[in-house]
C-alpha positions in Angstrom: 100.9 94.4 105.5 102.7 98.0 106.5 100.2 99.8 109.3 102.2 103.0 107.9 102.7 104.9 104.6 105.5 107.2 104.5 106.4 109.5 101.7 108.9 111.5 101.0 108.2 115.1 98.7 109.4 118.5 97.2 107.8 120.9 98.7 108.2 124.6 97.3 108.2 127.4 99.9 106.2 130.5 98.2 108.4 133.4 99.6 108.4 136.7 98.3 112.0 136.5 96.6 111.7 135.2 92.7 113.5 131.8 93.6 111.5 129.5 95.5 113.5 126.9 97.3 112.7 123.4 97.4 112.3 121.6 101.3 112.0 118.1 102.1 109.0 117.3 104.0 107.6 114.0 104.5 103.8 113.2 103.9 102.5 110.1 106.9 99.9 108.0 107.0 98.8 105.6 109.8 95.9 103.2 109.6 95.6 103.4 113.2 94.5 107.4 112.9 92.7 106.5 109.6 91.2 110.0 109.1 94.1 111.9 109.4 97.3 112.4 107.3 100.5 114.3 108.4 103.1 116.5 106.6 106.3 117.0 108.5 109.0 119.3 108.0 112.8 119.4 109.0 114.4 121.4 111.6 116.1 123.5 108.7 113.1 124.6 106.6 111.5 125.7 109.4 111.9 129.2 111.3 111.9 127.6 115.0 115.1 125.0 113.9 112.9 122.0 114.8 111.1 119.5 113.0 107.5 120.8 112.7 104.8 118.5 111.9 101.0 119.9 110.7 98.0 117.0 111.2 95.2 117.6 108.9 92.2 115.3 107.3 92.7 113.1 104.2 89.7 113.8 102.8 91.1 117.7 103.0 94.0 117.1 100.8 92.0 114.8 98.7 89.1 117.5 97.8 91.4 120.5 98.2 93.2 118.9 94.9 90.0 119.3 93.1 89.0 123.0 94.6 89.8 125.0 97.0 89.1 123.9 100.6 90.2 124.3 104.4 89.1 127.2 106.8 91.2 126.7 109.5 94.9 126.0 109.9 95.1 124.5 107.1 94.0 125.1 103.5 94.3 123.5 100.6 93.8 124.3 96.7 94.7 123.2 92.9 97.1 125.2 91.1 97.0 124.4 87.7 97.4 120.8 86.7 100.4 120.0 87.9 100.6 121.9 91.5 98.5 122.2 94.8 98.8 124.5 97.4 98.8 124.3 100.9 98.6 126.8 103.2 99.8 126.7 106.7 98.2 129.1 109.4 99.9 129.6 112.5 100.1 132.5 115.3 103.9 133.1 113.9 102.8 133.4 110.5 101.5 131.6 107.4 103.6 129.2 105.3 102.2 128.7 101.7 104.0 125.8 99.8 103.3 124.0 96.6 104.0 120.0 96.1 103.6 118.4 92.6 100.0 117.5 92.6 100.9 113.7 91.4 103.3 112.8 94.4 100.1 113.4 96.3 98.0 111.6 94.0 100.4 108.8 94.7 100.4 109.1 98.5 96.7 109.0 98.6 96.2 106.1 96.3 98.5 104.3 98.5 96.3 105.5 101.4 92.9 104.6 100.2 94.9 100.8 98.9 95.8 100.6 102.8 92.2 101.9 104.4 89.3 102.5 101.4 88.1 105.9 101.9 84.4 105.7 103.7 85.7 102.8 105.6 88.1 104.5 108.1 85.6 103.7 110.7 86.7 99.8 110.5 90.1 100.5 111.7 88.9 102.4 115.1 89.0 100.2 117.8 86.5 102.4 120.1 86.2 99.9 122.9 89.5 99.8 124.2 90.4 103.7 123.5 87.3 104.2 125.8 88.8 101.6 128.5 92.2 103.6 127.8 90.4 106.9 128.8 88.5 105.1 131.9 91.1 103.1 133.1 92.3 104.9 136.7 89.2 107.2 137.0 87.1 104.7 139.2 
């Protein structure tokens, strides 16, 4: 069984022009970091020309579908039935996209088949990521 869920979606970039235009951007998943998913956009939809990449908590994108949540970088809300915001916050500025809400109803269904929500615990392997952080200090 995969370690890794990737998933590719349309993402709509909220801009101030009428037309919003669609970006790829890839939604990961890895059991090994079982807390945390990862939405990454390419060099070309982003204002820097490189891939960007924003880390944030499952369980934020899973409740942020339901209401609003986040408080930090990253926010997250519903949108009618069909849409959810997110909200990136950054020193260069804030991008707000929206992604059909059942692509990520998909991608964390395939999440919580790969690590149960409430069980992300299991997967950390605590002893040797404390030997990893000892190891050379002595």
């Amino acid at each position: 069984m995969s370690t890794v869920i990737e998933q590719p979606v349309e993402a709509r970039l909220v801009a101030a022009a009428p037309r919003m235009p669609s970006i790829p951007a890839t939604l990961h998943y890895d059991r090994r970091d079982p807390f945390a998913v990862r939405m990454t956009f390419p060099a070309p939809a982003t204002l820097e020309g490189v891939d960007v990449c924003w880390t944030f908590s499952r369980e934020l994108l899973a409740a942020g579908m339901r209401e609003p949540e986040g408080h930090g970088d990253v926010r997250v809300r519903p949108y009618g039935w069909d849409r959810t915001v997110l909200e990136f916050h950054a020193p260069e500025g804030t991008a707000v996209i929206h992604v059909r809400s059942g692509e990520l109803r998909r991608f964390l269904q395939a999440t919580g088949e790969l690590v149960p929500v409430g069980l992300e615990h299991l997967q950390l392997d605590l002893d040797h990521e404390l030997a990893e952080l000892m190891r050379g200090t002595c």
